[in-house]
N, CA and C atoms as an extended XYZ file, in Angstrom:
273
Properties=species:S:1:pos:R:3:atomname:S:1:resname:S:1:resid:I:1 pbc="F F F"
N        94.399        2.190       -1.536 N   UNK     1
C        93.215        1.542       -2.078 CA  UNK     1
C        92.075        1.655       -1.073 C   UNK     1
N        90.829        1.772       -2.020 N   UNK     2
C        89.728        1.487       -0.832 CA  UNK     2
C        88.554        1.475       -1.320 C   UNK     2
N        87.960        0.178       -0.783 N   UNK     3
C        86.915       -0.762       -1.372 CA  UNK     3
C        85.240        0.200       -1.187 C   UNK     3
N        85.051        0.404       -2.457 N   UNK     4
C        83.751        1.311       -2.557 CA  UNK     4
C        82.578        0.679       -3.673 C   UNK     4
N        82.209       -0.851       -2.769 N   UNK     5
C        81.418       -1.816       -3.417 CA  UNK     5
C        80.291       -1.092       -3.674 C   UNK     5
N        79.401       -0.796       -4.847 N   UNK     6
C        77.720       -0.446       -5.074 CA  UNK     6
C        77.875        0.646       -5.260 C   UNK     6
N        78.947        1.759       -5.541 N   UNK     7
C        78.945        2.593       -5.998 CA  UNK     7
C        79.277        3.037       -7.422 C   UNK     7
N        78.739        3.751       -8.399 N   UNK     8
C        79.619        4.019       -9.612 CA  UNK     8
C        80.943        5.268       -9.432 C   UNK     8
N        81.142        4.868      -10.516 N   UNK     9
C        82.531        5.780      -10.762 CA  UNK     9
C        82.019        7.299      -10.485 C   UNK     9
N        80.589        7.190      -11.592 N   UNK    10
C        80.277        9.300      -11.177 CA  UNK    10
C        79.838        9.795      -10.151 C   UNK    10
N        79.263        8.713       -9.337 N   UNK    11
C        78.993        9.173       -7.634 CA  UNK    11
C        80.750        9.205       -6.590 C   UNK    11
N        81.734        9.049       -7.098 N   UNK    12
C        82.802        9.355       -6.585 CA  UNK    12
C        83.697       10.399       -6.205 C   UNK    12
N        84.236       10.751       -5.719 N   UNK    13
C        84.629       12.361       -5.929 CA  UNK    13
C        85.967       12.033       -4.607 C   UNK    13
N        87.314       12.993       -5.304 N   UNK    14
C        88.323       12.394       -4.468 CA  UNK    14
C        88.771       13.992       -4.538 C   UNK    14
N        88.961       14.677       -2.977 N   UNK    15
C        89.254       16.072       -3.120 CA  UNK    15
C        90.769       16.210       -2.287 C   UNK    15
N        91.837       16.722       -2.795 N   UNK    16
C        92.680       16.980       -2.309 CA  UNK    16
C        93.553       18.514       -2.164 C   UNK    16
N        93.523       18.324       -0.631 N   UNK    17
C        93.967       19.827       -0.518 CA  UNK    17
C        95.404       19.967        0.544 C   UNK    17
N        96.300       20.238        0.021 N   UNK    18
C        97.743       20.180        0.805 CA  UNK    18
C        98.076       18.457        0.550 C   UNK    18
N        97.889       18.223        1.892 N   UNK    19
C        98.405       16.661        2.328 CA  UNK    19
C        96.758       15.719        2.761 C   UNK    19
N        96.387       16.874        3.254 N   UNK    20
C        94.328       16.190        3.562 CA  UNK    20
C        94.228       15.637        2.061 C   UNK    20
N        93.566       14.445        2.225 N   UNK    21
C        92.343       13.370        0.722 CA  UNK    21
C        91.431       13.167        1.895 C   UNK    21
N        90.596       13.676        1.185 N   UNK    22
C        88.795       12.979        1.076 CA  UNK    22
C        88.463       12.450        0.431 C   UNK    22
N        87.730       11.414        0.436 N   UNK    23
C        87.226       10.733       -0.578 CA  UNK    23
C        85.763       10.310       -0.044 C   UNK    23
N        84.493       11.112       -1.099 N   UNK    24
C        83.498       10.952       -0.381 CA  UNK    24
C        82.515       10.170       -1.308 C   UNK    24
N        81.537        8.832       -1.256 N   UNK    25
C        81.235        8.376       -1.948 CA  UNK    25
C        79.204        8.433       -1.680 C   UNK    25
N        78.516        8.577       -2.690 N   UNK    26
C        77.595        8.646       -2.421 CA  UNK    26
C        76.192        7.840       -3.531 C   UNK    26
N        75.489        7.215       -2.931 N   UNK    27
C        74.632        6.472       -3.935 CA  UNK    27
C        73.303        6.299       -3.540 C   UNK    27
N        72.674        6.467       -4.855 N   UNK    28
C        70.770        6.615       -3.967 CA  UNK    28
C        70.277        5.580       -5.473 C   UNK    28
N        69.226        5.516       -4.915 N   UNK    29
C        68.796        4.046       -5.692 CA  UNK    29
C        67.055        3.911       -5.649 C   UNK    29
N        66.432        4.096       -6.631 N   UNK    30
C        64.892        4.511       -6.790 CA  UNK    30
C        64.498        3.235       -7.814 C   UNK    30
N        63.447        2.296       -7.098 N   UNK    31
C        62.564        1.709       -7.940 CA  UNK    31
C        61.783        2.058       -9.132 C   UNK    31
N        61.783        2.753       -9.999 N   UNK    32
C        60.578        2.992      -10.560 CA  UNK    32
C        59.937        1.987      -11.458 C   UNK    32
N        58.309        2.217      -10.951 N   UNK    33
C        57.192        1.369      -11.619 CA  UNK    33
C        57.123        0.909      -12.972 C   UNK    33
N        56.674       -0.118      -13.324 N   UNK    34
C        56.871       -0.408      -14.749 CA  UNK    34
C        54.714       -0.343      -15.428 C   UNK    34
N        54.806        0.126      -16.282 N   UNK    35
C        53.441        0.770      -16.649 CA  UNK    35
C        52.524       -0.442      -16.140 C   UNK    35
N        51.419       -0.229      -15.746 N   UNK    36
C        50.296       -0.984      -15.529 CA  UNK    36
C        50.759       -1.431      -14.010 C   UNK    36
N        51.623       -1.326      -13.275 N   UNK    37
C        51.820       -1.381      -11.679 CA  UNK    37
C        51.125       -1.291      -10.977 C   UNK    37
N        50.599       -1.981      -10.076 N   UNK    38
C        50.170       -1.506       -8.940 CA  UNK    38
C        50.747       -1.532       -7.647 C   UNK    38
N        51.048       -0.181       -6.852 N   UNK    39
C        52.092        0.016       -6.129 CA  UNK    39
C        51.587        0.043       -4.761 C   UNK    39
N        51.531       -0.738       -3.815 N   UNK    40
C        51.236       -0.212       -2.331 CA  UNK    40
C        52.326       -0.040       -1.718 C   UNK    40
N        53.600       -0.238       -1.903 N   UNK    41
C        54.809        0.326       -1.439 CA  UNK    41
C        56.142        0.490       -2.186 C   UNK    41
N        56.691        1.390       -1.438 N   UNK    42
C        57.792        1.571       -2.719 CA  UNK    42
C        59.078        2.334       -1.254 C   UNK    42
N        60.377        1.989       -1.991 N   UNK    43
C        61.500        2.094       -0.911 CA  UNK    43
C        62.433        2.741       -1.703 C   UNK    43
N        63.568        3.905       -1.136 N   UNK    44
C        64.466        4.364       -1.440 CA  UNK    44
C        65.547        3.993       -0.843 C   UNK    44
N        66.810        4.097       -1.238 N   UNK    45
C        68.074        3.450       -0.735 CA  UNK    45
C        69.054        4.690       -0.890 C   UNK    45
N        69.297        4.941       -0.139 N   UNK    46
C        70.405        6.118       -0.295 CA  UNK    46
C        71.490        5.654        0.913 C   UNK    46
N        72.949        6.022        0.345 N   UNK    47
C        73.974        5.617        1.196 CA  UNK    47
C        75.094        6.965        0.819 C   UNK    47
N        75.502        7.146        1.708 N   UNK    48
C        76.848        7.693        1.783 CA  UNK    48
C        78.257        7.436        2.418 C   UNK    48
N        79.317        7.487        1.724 N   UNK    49
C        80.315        7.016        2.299 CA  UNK    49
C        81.476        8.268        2.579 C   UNK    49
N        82.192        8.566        4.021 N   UNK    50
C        82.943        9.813        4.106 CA  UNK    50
C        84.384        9.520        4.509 C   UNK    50
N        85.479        9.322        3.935 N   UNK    51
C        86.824        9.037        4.741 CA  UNK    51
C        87.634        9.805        4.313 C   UNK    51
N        88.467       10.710        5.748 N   UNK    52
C        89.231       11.556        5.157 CA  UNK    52
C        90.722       11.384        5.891 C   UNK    52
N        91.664       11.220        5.289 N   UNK    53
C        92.879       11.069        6.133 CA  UNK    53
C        94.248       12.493        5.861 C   UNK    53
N        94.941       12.255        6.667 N   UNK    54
C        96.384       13.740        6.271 CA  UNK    54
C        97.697       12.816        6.286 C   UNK    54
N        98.550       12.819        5.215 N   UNK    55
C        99.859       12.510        5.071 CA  UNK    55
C       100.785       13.267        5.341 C   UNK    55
N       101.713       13.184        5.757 N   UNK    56
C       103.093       13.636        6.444 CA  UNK    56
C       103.650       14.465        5.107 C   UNK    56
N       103.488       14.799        4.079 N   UNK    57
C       103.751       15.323        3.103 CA  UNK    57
C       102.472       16.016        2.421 C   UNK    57
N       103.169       16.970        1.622 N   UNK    58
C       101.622       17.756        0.667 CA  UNK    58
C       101.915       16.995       -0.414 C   UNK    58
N       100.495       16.682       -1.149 N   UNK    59
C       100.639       16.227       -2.319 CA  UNK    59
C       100.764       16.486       -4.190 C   UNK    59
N       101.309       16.175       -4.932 N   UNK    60
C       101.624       17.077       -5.984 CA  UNK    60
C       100.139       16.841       -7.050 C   UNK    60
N        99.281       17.529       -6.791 N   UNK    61
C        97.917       17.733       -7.367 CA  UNK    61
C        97.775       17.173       -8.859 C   UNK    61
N        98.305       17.667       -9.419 N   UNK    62
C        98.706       17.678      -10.708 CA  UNK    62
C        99.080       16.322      -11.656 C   UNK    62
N        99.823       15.599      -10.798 N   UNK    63
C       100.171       14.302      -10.740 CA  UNK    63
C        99.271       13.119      -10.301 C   UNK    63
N        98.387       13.294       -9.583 N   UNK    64
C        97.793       12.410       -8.834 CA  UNK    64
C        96.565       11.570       -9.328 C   UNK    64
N        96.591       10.528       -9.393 N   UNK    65
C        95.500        9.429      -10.484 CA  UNK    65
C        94.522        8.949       -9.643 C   UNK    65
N        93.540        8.919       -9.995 N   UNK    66
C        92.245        7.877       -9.196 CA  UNK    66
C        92.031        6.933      -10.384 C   UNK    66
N        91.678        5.666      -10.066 N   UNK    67
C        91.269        4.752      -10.792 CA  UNK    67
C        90.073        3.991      -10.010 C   UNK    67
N        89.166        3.560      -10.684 N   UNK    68
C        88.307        3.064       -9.463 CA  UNK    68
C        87.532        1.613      -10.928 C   UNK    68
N        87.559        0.539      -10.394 N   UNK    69
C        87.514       -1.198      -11.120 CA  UNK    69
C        87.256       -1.827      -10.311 C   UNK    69
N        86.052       -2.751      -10.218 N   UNK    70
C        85.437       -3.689       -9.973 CA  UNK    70
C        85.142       -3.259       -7.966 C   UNK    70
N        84.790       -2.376       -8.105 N   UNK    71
C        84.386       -1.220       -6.513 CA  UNK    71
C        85.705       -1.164       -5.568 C   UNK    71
N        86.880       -1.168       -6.145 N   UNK    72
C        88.157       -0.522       -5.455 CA  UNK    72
C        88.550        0.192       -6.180 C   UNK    72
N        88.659        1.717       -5.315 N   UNK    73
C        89.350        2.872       -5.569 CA  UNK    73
C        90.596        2.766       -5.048 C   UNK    73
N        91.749        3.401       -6.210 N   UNK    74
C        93.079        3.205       -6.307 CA  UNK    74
C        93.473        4.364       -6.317 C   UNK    74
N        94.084        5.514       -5.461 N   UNK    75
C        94.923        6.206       -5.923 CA  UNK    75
C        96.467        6.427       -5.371 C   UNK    75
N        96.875        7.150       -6.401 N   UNK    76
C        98.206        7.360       -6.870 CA  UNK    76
C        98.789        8.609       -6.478 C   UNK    76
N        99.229        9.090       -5.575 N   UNK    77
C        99.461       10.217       -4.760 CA  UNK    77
C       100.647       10.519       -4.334 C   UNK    77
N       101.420       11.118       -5.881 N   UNK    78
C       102.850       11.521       -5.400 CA  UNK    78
C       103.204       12.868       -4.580 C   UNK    78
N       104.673       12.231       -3.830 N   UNK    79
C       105.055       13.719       -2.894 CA  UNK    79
C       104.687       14.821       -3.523 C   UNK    79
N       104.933       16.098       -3.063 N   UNK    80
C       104.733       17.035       -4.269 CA  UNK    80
C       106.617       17.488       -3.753 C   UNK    80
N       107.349       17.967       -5.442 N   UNK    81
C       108.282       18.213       -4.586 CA  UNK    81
C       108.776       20.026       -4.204 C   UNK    81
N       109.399       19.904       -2.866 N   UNK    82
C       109.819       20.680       -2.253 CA  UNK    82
C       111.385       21.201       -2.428 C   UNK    82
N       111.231       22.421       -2.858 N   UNK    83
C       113.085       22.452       -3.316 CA  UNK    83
C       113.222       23.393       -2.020 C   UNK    83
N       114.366       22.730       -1.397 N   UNK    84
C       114.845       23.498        0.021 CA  UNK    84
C       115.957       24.036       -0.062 C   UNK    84
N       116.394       23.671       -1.473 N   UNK    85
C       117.879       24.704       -1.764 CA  UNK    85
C       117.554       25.707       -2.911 C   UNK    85
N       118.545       27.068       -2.608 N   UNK    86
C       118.243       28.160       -3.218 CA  UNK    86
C       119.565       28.570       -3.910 C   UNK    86
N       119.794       28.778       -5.170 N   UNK    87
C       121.352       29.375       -5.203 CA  UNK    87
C       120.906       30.723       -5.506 C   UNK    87
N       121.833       31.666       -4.854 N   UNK    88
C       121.736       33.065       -5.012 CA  UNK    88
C       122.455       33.698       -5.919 C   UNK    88
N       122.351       34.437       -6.844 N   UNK    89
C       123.075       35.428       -7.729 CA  UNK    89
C       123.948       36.140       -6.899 C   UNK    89
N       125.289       36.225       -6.637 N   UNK    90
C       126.071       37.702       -5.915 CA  UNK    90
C       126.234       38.473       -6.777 C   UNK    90
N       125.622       40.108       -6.587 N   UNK    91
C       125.868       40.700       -7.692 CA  UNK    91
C       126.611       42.094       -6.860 C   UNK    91
């Protein structure tokens, strides 16, 4: 889990490659004037958020869920599995 308060869901983006997740979050935020305004200043808000960690295992891509409710991102990141046994044909 991991708490990604003031962001929406479509500024989210969760990239996984082997056993590396990134999860990079990003949000910008523009006043605009309402007709008949008069403006002597005006402010932009832009934030970005970058955390990337590596698990002791690769992960199975395919399988893997993000959920993101009330600004905690949840994901779901099964092993991927590894078959280390082989049976051979003797021919």
């Amino acid at each position: 889990s991991a708490d990604l308060p003031g962001f929406r869901k479509e500024d989210i983006a969760v990239e996984i490659d082997g056993a590396r997740v990134t999860i990079t979050a990003e949000s910008k935020t523009e006043r605009s004037p309402s007709e008949g305004d008069r403006i002597l200043y005006t402010e932009r808000q832009v934030g970005r958020a970058v955390r990337s960690f590596e698990l002791g295992v690769e992960i199975d891509q395919d399988n893997a869920v993000a959920r993101y409710v009330d600004g905690v991102l949840s994901l779901t990141l099964p092993k991927k599995v590894v078959e280390t046994r082989k049976l051979l044909t003797v021919q």
